[in-house]
C-alpha positions as CSV (number, residue, x, y, z in Angstrom):
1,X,-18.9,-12.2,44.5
2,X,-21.6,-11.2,42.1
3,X,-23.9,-14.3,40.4
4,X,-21.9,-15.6,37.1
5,X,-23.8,-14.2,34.3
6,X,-25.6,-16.5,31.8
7,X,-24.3,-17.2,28.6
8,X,-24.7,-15.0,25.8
9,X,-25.6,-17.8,23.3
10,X,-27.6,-20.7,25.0
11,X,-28.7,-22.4,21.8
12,X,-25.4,-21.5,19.3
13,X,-27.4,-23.5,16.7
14,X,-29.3,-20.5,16.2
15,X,-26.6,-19.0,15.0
16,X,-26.4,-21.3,12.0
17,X,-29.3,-19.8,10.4
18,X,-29.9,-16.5,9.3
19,X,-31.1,-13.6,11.2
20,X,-35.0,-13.3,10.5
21,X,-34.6,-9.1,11.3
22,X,-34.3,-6.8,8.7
23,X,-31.0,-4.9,8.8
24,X,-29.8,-1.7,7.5
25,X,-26.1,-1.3,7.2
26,X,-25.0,2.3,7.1
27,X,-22.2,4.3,5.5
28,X,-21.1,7.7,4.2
29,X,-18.3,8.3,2.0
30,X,-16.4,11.6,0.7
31,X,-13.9,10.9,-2.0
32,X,-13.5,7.6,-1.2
33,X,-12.9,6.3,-5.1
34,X,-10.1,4.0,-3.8
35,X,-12.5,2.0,-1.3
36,X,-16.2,2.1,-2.2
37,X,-16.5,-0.8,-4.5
38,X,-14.4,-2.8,-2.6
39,X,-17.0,-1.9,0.0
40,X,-19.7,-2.3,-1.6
41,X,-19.2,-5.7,-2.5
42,X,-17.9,-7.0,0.8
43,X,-20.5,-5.3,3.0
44,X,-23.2,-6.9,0.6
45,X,-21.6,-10.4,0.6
46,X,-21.2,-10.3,4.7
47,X,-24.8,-9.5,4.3
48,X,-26.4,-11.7,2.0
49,X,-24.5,-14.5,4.3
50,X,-26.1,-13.9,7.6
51,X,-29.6,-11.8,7.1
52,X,-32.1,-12.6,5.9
53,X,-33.3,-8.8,4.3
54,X,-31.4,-5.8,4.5
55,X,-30.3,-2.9,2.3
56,X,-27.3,-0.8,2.0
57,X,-27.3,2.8,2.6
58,X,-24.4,4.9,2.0
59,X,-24.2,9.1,2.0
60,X,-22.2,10.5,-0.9
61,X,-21.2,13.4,0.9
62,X,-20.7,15.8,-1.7
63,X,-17.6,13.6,-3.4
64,X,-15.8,15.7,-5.7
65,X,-14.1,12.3,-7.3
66,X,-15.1,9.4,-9.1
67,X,-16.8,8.0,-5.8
68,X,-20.9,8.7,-7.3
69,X,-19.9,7.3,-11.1
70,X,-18.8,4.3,-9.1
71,X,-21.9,4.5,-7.0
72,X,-24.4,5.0,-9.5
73,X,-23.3,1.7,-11.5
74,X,-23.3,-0.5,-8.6
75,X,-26.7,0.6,-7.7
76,X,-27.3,-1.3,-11.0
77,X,-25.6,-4.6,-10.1
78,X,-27.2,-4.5,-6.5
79,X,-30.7,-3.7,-5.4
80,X,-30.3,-3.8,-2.2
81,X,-28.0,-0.4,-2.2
82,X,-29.2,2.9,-1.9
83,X,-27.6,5.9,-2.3
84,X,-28.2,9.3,-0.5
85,X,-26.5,12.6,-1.9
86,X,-25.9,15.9,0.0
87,X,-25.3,18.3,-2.6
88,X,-22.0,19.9,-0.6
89,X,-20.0,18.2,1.5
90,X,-21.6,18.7,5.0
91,X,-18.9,16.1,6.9
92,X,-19.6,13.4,9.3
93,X,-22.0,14.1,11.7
94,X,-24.7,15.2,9.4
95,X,-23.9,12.8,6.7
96,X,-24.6,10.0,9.9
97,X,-27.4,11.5,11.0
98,X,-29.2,11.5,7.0
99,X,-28.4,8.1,7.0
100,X,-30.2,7.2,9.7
101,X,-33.0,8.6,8.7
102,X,-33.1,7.2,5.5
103,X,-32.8,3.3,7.0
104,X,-36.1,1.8,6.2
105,X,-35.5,-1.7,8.0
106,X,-35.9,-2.7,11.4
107,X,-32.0,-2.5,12.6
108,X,-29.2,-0.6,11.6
109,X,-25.8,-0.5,12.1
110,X,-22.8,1.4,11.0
111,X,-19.3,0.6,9.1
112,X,-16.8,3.3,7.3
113,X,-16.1,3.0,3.9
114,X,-12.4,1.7,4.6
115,X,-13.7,-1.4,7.1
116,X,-12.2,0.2,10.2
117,X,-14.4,-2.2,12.6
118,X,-13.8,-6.1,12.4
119,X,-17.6,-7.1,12.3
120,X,-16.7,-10.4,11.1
121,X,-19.1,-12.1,13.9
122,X,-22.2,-10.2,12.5
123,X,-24.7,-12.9,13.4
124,X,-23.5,-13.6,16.8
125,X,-23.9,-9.4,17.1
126,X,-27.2,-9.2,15.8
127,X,-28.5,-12.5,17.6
128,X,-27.7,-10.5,20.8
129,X,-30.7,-7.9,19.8
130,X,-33.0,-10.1,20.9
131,X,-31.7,-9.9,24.4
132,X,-30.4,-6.6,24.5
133,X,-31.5,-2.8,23.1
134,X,-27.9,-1.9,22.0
135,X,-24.8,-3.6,21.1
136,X,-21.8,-1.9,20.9
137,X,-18.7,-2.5,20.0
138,X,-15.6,-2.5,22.1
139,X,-11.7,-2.5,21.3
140,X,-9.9,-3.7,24.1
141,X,-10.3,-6.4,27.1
142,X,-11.5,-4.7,30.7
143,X,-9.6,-4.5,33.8
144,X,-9.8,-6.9,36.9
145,X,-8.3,-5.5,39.9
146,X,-9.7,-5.5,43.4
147,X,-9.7,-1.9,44.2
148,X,-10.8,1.2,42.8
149,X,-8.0,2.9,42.9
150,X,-5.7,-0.1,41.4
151,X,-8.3,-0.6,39.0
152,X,-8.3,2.7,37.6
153,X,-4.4,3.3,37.3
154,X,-4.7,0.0,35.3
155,X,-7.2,1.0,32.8
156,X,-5.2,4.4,32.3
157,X,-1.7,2.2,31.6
158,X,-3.6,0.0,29.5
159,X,-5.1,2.9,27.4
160,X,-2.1,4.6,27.0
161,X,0.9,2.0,26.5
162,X,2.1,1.8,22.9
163,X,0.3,-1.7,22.1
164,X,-3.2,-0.9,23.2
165,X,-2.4,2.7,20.7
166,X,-1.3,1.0,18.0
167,X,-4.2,-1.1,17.9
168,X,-6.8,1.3,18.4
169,X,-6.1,3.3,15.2
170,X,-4.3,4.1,12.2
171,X,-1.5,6.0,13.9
172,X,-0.6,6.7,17.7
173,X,-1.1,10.3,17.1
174,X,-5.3,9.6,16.0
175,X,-5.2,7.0,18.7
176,X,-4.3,9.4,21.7
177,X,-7.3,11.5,20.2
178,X,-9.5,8.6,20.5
179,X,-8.1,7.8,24.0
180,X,-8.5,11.4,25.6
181,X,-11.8,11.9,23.9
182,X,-12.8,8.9,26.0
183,X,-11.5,9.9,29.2
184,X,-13.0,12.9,28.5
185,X,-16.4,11.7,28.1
186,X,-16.4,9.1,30.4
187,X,-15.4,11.9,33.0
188,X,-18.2,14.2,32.6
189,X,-21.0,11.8,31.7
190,X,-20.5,8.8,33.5
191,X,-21.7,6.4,30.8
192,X,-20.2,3.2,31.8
193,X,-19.6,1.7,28.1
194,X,-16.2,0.4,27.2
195,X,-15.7,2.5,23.7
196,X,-17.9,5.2,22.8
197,X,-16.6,5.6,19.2
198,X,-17.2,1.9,17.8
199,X,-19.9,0.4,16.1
200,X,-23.4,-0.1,17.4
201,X,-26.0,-2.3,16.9
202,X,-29.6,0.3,17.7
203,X,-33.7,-0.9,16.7
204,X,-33.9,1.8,13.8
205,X,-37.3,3.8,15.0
206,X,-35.6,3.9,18.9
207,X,-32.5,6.1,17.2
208,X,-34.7,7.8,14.4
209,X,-36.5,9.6,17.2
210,X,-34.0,10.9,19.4
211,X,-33.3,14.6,19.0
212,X,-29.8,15.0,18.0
213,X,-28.1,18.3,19.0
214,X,-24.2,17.6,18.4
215,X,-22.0,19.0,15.6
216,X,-19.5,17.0,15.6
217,X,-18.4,12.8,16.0
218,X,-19.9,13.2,20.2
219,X,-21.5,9.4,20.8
220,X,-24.9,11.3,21.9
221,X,-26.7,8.7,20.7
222,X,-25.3,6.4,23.3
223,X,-25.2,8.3,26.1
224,X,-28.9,9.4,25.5
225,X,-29.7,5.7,24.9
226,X,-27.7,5.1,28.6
227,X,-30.0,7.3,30.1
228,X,-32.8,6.7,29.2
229,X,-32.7,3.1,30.4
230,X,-32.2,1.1,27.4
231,X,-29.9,-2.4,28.1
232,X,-26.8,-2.5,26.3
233,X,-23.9,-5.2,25.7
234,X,-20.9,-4.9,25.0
235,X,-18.6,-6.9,22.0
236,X,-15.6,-7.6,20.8
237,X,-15.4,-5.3,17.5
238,X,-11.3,-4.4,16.9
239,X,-10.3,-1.4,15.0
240,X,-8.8,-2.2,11.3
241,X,-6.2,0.0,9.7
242,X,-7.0,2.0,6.5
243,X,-5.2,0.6,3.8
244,X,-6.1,3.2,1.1
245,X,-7.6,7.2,0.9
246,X,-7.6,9.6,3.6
247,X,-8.6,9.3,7.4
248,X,-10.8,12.4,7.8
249,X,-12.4,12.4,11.5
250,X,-9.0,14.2,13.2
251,X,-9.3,17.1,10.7
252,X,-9.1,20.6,12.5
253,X,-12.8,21.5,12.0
254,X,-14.1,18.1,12.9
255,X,-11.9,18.2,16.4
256,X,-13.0,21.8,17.0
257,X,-16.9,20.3,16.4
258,X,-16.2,17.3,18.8
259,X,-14.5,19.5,21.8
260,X,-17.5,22.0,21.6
261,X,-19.9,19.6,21.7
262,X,-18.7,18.1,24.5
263,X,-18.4,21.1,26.6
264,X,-21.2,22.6,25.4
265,X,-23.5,19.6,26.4
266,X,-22.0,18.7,29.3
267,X,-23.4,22.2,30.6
268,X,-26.4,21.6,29.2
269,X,-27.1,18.3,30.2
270,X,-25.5,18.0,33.6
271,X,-24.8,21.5,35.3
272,X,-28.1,23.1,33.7
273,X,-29.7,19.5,34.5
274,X,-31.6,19.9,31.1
275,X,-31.7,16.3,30.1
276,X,-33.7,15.2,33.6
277,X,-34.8,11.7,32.5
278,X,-31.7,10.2,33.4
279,X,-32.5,6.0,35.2
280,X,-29.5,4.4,33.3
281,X,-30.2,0.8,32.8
282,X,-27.8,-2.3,32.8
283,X,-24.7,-2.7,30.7
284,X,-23.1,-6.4,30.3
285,X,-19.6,-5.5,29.9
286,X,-17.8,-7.5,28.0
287,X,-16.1,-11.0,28.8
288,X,-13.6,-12.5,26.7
289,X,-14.6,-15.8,28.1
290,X,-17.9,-14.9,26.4
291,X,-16.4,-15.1,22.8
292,X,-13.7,-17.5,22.9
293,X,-11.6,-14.2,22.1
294,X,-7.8,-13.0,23.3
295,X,-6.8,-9.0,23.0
296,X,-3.1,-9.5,22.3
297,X,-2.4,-6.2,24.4
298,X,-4.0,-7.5,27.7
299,X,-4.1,-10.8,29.6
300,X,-7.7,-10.7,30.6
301,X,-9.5,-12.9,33.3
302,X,-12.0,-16.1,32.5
303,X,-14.9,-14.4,34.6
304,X,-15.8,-10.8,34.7
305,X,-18.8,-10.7,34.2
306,X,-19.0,-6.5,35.8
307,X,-15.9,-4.7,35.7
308,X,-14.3,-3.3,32.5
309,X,-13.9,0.0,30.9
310,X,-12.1,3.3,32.7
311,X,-13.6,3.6,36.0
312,X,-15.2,1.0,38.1
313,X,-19.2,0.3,37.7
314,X,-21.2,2.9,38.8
315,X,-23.7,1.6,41.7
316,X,-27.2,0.2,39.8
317,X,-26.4,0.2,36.7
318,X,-25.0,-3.2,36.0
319,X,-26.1,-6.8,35.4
């Protein structure tokens, strides 16, 4: 049996003051009139509760609705947001990549304008940067079996059965998506993170200099952090259905991006063997016992401090 990991919060008083990092919190929005102000104000109130300096930055991408008149006057009310504009809508991918370019602080982390990610815990997520390069956000309890074979065929009923899909997004149709795009990616590049497309917690100058080569919603920042040794951890961030607009990520054009990226890369990365400075570093998985925390879709263990996720650990890379 491995060593029981230490706890993730040995003095939780800390936790009762302010993080003393500054924090950028990043968005993009196209035509989201319905949800921005609502936002707005709730991303700068969970804010101004639990750092101590931060900012706001959200990328009008090209909105063609009242989404930059609603912009431009809370820009007035609040100092603290900033407002990028792309001239045409240029969709996801490059709208996330402007923004984080344009975060000035010394973290940054990322939320869609309809609060699809339960960050509720903020503090407890940021006070874990202090430990840890990344922290990233996961949407389901991992799997505890004793074999690799049992442990795999459990992770594929739990991503698949109606509860886990109905949990992971706004309908079981986007969900499946979101599920085969993991399996996917975990398949080919071996990056033993629970959830690639959650929020993360990233040091803004680590992620500003990586070279980004996707098109589409592809978590190459992760897997590029993974490799090149960076620690991550994982935590308990749950999806949140839309309750108004338009769900754009499973358009036609931005699932023909994602599937060509991943080919495309793959090849590149692994088969050509042009990405060579691969020593992938450890990943805490995450631990319900940890957070105090039940998924309702699984009945996870008190200690499991390295198994979780698809496919068993691969060797060296765990705490």
């Amino acid at each position: 049996m491995p060593a029981l990991l230490p706890p993730l919060f040995p003095d939780r008083e800390v936790l009762k003051r302010k993080f003393d990092r500054s924090v950028s919190l990043l968005a993009w929005a196209y035509n989201e009139e319905e949800n921005v102000e609502d936002f707005v104000r709730r991303a700068i109130a969970l804010l101004e509760a639990n750092v101590e300096e931060f900012e706001l930055v959200i990328v009008d991408d090209g909105s063609r609705d009242q989404t930059p008149v609603i912009l431009a006057r809370l820009c007035k009310e609040f100092p603290s947001l900033r407002v990028v504009t792309n001239e045409v809508n240029r969709q996801v991918n490059y709208s996330w990549r402007r923004a984080i370019q344009s975060a000035q602080k010394d973290y940054l982390f990322w939320q869609t304008l309809d609060w699809s990610y339960d960050i509720s815990r903020l503090r407890e997520f940021l006070e874990l940067l202090r430990t840890y390069t990344v922290v990233a956000g996961v949407r389901r309890a991992p799997v505890a079996q004793a074999t690799y074979f049992s442990r795999w065929l459990e992770s594929i009923f739990q991503l698949f059965n109606h509860k886990h899909l109905t949990k992971r997004s706004d309908t079981v149709s986007k969900a499946l998506i979101s599920v085969c795009n993991y399996c996917l990616i975990r398949c080919l590049f071996g990056v033993p993170i629970s959830d690639y497309m959650n929020v993360m917690f990233i040091p803004t100058k680590l992620i500003q200099e990586l070279k980004i080569e996707s098109r589409g919603s592809f978590p190459e920042g992760l897997i590029k952090l993974y490799w090149l040794g960076h620690t991550f951890v994982e935590a308990p961030i749950s999806f949140l259905p839309r309750r108004l607009g338009e769900a754009k990520g499973t358009r036609f054009l931005a699932l023909y991006k994602a599937i060509t990226d991943v080919i495309t890369l793959w090849f590149k990365w692994v088969v050509l063997n042009q990405f060579s400075q691969k020593k992938p570093a450890p990943v805490r998985r995450f631990d319900p016992s940890d957070w105090d925390v039940t998924f309702p879709e699984t009945t996870a263990p008190k200690q499991l401090p390295h198994v979780g996720g698809l496919f068993p650990p691969a060797s060296g890379g765990k705490i």
